[in-house]
C-alpha positions as CSV (number, residue, x, y, z in Angstrom):
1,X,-14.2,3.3,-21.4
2,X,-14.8,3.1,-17.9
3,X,-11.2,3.1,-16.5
4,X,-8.3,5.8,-17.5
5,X,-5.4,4.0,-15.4
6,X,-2.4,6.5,-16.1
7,X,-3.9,7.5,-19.5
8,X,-4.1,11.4,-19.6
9,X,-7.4,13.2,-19.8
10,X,-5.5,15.5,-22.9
11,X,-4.7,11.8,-24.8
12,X,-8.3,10.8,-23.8
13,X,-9.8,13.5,-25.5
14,X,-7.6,13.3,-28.6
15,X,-9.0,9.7,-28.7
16,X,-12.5,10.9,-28.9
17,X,-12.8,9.6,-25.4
18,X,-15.3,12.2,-23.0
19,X,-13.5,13.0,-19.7
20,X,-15.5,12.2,-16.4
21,X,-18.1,13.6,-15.6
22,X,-19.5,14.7,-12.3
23,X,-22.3,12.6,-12.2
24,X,-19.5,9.5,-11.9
25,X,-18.0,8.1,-8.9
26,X,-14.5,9.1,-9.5
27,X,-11.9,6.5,-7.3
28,X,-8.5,6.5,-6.8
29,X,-7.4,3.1,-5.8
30,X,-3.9,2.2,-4.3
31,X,-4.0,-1.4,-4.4
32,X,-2.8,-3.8,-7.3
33,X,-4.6,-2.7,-10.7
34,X,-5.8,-6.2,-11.5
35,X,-7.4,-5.7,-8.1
36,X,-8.8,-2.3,-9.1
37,X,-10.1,-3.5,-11.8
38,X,-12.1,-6.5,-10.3
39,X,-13.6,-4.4,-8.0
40,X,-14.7,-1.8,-10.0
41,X,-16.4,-4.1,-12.3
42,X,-18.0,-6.0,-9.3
43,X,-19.5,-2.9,-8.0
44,X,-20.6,-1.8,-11.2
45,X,-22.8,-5.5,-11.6
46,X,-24.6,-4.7,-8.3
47,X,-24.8,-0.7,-8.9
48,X,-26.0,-0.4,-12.4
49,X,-26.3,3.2,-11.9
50,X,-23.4,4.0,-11.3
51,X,-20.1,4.8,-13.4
52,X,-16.7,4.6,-12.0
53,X,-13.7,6.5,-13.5
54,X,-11.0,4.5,-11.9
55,X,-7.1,5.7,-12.0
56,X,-4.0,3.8,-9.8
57,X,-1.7,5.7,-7.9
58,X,0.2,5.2,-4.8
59,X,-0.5,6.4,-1.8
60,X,1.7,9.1,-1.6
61,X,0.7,10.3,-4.9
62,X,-2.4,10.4,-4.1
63,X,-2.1,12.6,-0.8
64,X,-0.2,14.8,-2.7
65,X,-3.4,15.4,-5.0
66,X,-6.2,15.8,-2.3
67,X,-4.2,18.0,-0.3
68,X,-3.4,19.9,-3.6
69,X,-7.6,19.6,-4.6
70,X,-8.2,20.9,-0.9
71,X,-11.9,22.5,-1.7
72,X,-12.0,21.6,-5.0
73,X,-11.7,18.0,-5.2
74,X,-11.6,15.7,-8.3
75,X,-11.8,12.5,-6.5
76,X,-14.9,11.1,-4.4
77,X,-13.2,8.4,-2.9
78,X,-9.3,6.8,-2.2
79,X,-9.2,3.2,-1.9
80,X,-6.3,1.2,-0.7
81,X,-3.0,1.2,0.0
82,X,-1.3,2.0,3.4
83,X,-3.5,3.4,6.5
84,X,-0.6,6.0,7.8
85,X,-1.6,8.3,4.7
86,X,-5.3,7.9,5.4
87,X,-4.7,8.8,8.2
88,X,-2.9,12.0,7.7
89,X,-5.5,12.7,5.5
90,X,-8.0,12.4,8.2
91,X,-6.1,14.4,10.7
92,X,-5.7,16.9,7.8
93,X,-9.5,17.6,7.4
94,X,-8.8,16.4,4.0
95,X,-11.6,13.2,4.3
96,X,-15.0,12.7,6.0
97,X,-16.6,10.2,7.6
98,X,-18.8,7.4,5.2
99,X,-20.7,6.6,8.9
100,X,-21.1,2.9,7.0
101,X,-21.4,-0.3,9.6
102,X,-18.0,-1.7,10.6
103,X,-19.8,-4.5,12.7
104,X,-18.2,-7.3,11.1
105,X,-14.6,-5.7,10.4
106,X,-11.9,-7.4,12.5
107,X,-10.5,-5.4,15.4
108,X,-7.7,-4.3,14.1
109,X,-10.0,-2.5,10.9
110,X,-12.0,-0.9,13.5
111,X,-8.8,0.5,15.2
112,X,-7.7,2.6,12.1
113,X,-11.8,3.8,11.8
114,X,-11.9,5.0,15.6
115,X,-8.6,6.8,15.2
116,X,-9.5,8.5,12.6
117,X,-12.6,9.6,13.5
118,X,-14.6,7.6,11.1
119,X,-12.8,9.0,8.2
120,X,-11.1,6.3,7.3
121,X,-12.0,2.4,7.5
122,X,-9.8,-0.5,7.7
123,X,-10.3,-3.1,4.2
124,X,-7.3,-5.4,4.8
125,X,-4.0,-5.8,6.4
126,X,-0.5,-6.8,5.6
127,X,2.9,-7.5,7.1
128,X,6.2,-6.4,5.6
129,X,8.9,-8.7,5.2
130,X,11.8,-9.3,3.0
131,X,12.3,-11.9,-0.2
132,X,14.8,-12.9,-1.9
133,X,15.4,-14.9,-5.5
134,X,16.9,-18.4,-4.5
135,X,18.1,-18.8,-7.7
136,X,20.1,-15.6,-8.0
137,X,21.5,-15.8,-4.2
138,X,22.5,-19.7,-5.5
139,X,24.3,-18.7,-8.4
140,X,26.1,-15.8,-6.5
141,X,27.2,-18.1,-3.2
142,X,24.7,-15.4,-1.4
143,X,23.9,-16.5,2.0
144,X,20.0,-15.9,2.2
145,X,18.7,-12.8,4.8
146,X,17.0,-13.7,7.9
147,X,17.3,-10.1,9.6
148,X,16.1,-6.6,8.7
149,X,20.3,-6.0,9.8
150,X,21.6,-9.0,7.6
151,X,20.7,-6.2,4.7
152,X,23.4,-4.0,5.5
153,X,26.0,-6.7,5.2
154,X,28.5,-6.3,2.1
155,X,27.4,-9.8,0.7
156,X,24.2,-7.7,-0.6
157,X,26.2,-4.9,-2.4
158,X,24.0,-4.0,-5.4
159,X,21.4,-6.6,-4.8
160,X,18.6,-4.3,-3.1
161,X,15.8,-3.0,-4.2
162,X,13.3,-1.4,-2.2
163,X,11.0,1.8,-2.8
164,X,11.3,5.4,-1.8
165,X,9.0,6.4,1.4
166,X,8.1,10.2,-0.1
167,X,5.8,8.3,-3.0
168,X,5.4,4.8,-1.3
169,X,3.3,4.0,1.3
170,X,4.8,0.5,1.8
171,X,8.4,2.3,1.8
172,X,7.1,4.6,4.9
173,X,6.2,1.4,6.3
174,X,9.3,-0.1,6.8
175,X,10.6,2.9,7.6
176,X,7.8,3.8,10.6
177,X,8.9,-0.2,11.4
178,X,12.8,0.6,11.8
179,X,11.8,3.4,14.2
180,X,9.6,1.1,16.2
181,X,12.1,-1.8,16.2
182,X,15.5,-0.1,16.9
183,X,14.9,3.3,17.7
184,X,15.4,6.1,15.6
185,X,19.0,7.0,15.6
186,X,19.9,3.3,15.2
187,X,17.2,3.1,12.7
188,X,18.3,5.9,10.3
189,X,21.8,4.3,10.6
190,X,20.5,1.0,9.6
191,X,18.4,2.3,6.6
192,X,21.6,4.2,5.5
193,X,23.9,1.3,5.9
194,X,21.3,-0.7,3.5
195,X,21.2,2.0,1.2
196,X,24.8,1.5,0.2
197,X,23.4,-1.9,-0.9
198,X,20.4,-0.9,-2.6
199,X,20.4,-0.8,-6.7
200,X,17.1,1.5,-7.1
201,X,14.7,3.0,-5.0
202,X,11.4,2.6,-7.1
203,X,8.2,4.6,-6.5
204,X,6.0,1.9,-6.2
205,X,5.9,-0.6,-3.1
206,X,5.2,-3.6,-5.0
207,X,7.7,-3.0,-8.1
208,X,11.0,-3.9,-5.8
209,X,9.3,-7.8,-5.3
210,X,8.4,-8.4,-9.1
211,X,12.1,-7.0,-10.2
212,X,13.6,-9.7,-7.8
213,X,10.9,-12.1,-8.9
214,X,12.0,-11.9,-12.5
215,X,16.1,-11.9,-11.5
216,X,16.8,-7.8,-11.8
217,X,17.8,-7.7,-8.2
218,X,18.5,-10.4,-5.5
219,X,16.6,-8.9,-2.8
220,X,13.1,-7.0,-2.0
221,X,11.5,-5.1,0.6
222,X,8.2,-5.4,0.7
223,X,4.6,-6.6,1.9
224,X,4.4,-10.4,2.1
225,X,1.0,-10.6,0.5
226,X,2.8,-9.3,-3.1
227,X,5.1,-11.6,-2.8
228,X,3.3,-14.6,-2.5
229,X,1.2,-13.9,-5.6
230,X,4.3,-13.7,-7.5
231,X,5.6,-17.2,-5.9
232,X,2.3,-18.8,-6.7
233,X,3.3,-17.5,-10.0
234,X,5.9,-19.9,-10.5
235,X,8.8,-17.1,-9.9
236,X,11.5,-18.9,-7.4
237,X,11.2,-16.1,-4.7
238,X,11.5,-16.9,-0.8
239,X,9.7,-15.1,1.6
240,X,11.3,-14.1,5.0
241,X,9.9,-12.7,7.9
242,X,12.8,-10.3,9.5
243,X,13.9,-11.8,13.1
244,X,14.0,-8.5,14.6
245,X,10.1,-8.1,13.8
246,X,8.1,-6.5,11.6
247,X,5.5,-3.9,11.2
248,X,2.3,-4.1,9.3
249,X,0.1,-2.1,7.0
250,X,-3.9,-1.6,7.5
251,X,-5.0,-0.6,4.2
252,X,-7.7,2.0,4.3
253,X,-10.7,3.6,2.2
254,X,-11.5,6.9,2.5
255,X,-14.5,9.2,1.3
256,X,-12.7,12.7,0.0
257,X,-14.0,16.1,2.0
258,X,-16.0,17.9,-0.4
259,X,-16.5,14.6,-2.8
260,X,-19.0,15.5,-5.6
261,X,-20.1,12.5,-5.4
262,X,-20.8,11.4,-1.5
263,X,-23.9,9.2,-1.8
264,X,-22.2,6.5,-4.5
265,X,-18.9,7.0,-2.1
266,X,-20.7,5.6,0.5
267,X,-22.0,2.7,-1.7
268,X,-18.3,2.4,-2.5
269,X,-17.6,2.1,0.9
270,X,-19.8,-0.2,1.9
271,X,-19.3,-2.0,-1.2
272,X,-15.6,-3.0,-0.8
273,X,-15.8,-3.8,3.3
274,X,-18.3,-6.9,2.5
275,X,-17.0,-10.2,2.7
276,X,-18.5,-11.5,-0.7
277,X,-16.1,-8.4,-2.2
278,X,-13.1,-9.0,0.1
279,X,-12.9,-13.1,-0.9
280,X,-12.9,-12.2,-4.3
281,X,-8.8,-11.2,-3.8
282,X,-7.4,-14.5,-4.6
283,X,-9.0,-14.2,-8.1
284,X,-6.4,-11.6,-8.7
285,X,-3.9,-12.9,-6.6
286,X,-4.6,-10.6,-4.0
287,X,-3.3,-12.5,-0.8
288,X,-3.3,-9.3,1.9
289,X,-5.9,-10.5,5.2
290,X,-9.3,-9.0,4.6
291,X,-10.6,-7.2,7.5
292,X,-14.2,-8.6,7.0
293,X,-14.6,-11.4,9.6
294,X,-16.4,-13.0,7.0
295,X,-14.1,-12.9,4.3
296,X,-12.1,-16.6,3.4
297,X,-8.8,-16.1,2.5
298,X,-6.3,-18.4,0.1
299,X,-4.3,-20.7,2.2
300,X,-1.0,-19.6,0.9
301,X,-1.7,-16.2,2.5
302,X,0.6,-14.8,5.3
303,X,-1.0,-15.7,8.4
304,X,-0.8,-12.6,11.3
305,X,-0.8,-14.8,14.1
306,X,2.3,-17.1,12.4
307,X,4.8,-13.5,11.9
308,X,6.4,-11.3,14.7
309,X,4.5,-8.3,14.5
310,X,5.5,-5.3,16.2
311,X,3.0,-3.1,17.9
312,X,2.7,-0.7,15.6
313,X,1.8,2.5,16.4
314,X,-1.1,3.8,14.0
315,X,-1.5,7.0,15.4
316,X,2.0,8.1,15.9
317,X,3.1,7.1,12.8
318,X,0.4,8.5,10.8
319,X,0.0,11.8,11.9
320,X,1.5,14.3,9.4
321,X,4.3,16.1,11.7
322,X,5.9,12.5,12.4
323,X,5.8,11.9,8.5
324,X,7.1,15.1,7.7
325,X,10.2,14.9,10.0
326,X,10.9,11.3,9.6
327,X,10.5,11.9,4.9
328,X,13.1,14.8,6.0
329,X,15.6,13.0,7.9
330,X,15.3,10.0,5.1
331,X,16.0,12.6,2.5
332,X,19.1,14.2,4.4
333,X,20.6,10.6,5.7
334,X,19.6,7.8,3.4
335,X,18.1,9.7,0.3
336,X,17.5,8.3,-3.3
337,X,19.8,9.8,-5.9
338,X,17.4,9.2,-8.6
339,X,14.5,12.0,-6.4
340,X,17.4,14.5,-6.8
């Protein structure tokens, strides 16, 4: 059984299943589990020495346990998800540098490498927006959002759902975003104004999209790239790219200070950065931009160059004082019941 997902080691042993060992490349991966799970396989075919223990979490979950295993790690390497909490963890001593060839990453991957010092590198980017289910907004008389400040409007009341920014990475996001776009005071406002709207704050980034895909709420926050897959899906969900602007994710892989395992991280590593790895996304309907120049990508994917990006500021926004203070003033002025 090469991947424990959210299965306990206690319920594996029970089951007559042997825990990891050390000799295995232990990963933590952030991205979609059908992803995961592609890649671990696909790195398994062309490393036949090597076994991966694979488990999903999110990327706040997942800081929390490295800086918790600080000297004692369990994981070898975190891929996936958000680049702000790589980059905290880089900042924190808490990753090291793989030193693997970014020569054909796009700029933008080899932005989030040099800022960290190498102990992070960029795999694939994605832009936040909002989407809504036509069908529900239809039935309701619901004019459709076109602004991240259309949210706060009554007309949404109970139609929201977006994810909590102390375990989501794609919730810290569009929080960083609302910062960036209307400055913080006005941003807080916003975010509190929308959570009078908002049904549930979920821990995951992507589970806001597939509850409006399947008609539990109107409206999602989110990363466009989920949202197409679950469109291409057949679910009636529109895609909108806020008017205001939006910010933008640069998903990360990172080699764990200490890893037990550092020379099969690095494989890892290399591994996942090569375009023949990066094309295989749309297998799994996974539509984020691949950072490898060489990479193809579905044609139903968001395009960068067609949204309003903001400039998003990487560096700011990941370092672990601005995350700290900006979690606290979320949890003091917009807060999630459900976390109390």
């Amino acid at each position: 059984m090469k991947k424990f997902g959210l299965v306990s080691s206690a319920v594996l042993m029970l089951a007559g299943v042997t825990a990891a060992s050390a000799d295995d490349l232990n990963v933590v991966c952030s991205n979609e589990q059908d992803w995961c799970d592609l890649m671990v396989d696909a790195f398994e075919a062309v490393n036949a020495d090597v076994d991966v223990q694979m488990v999903r979490k999110s990327t706040g979950e997942t800081l929390a346990q490295i800086r918790a295993e600080a000297g004692n790690p369990k994981i070898d390497v975190w891929w996936g998800g958000t680049g702000d909490p790589h980059l905290i963890a880089a900042a924190e001593g808490l990753t090291q540098a793989s030193n693997v060839d970014t020569s054909e990453l796009l700029g933008w991957a080899k932005n989030l490498t040099e800022i960290s010092n190498g102990r992070t590198v960029g795999v694939h980017a994605g832009a936040l927006g909002i989407a809504y289910n036509s069908e529900i907004l239809a039935e309701k008389d619901i004019l459709p959002p076109a602004c991240w400040v259309d949210l706060t409007d009554s007309r949404f009341s109970g139609e929201i759902q977006v994810a909590n920014p102390n375990s989501s990475g794609t919730a810290y996001t569009e929080l960083a975003t609302f910062v960036q776009v209307f400055g913080e005071d006005q941003a807080f406002q916003l975010l509190s104004d929308i959570g009078k709207n908002v049904n549930s704050y979920t821990k995951s980034g992507s589970a806001p999209s597939k509850a409006a895909a399947r008609g539990e709420t109107g409206v999602s926050i989110g990363f466009m790239h989920d949202m197409v897959k679950l469109r291409k899906t057949g679910f009636p969900l529109e895609i909108v790219s806020p008017c205001e602007g939006t910010g933008y994710e640069v998903g990360g892989v990172s080699i764990i200070e200490g890893a037990r395992n550092f020379e099969d991280a690095v494989k890892w590593v290399e591994f996942v950065i090569t375009a023949e790895a990066q094309s295989r996304g749309p297998e799994v309907g996974t539509y984020n931009v691949p950072s490898n120049a060489n990479a193809t990508s579905d044609p139903d994917a968001p395009r960068l160059t067609d949204i309003k990006l903001i400039d998003y500021d990487f560096a700011t926004y990941g370092s672990s004082e601005t995350r700290a203070r900006l979690l606290a003033r979320w949890d003091t002025e917009v807060s999630d019941p459900n976390s109390q």
